[in-house]
N, C-alpha and C positions, 0 to 999 in steps of 0.2 A: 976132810972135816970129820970129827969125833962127835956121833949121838949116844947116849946115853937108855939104856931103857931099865926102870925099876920094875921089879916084882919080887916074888916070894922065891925064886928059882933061877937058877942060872939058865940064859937062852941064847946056845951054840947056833941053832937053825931054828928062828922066828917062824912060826906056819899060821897063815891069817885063819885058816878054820878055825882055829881058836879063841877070836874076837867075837865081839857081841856084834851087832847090825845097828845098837842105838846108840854108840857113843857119838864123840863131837864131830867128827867126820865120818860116822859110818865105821861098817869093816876093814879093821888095817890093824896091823902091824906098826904101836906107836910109838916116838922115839924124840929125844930134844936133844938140842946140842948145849943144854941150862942142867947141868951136875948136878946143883943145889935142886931143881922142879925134879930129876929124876930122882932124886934121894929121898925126896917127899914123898913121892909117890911108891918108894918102895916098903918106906917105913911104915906107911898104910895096912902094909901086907904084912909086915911086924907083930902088928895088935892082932891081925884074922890067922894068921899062917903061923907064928910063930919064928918066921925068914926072912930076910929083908937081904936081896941081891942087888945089885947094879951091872948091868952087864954092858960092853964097851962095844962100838962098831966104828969099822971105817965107812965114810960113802964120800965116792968122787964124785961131786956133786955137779963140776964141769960136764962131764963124759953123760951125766945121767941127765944132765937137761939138755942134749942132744937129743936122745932116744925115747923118755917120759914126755907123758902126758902130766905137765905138774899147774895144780892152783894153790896160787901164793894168795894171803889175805896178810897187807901189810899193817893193818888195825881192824882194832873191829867198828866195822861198819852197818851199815844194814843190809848189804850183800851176807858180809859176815852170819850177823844173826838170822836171815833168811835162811841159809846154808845150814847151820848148828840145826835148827828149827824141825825142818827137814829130815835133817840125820838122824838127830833124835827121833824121831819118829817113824825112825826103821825104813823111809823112803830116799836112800840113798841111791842119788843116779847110775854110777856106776861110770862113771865118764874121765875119769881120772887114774894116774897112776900112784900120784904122791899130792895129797896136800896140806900145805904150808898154813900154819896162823895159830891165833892167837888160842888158848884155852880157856873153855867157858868153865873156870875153878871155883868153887863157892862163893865167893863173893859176885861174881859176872851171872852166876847159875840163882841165885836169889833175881836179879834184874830179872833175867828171862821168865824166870817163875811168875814175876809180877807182868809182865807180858800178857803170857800163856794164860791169865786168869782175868785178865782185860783189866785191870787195876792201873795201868800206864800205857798208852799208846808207843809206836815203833818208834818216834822222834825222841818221846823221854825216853827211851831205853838205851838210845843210841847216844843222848846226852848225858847218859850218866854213866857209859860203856865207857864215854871218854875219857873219862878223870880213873882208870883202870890202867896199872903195868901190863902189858898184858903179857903171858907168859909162849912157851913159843913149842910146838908139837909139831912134827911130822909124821904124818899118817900115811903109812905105804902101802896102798891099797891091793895091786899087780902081786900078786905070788911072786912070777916073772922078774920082774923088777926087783924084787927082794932079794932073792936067790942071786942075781947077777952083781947086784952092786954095794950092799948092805953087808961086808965082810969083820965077821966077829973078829975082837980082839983079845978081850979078857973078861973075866965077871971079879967082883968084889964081895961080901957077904960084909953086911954092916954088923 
């Protein structure tokens, strides 16, 4: 499988120090196998950086759900937004090597916000989560994991 990861800089050897603790899934090293969501997200870095890269990875995704610890969220749900909630909040468990699911992108991250500020209870948020593509990130949490299975292939510069 080919993931994708945007930023400002080509990244030969991904090192999760480098993450923040409050994104969607916590600290990781994040990646989509959606060209178009990583292109987005490196054009971001365009407007701040001045750079805008795309860098390429292999991951044998067979081999590595043998040996990972992985949580797949196949929509978002209220597992889901539980999870985001959490993360965001710098309280992430640590119980995972890689997880799977949907990204909480400005349009999902307005819902949450009206959550977060009790303007809509967990059912509306969840029902209006629904009518949402949701886009698709792998978070690889393990250094470990990373280093063994997540083999660069190229970078592109937009």
């Amino acid at each position: 499988m080919i993931l994708y990861h945007g930023s400002f800089t080509e990244v030969r050897k991904p090192d999760i120090s480098y993450s923040r603790d409050t994104l969607d899934f916590g600290k990781g090293f994040y990646v989509t196998p959606i060209y178009e969501q990583a292109k987005k997200w490196s054009l971001r870095f365009k407007r701040k950086k001045g750079k805008s890269v795309i860098s390429w990875y292999e991951l044998d995704e067979k081999k590595l759900r043998h040996e990972a610890r992985i949580k797949e969220f196949s929509s978002y749900s209220e597992e889901w937004l539980d999870y985001i909630i959490t993360c965001r909040g710098g309280m992430n468990t640590g119980q995972y090597d890689i997880i799977i699911g949907g990204v909480a992108n400005d349009k999902v991250f307005d819902t949450i916000e009206l959550f977060f500020d009790g303007l809509i209870d967990k059912n509306m948020a969840i029902q209006r989560l629904k009518y949402e593509k949701p886009n698709l990130q792998y978070c690889i949490c393990s250094q470990e994991i990373l280093d063994k299975y997540l083999i660069y292939q190229k970078s592109e510069v937009l």
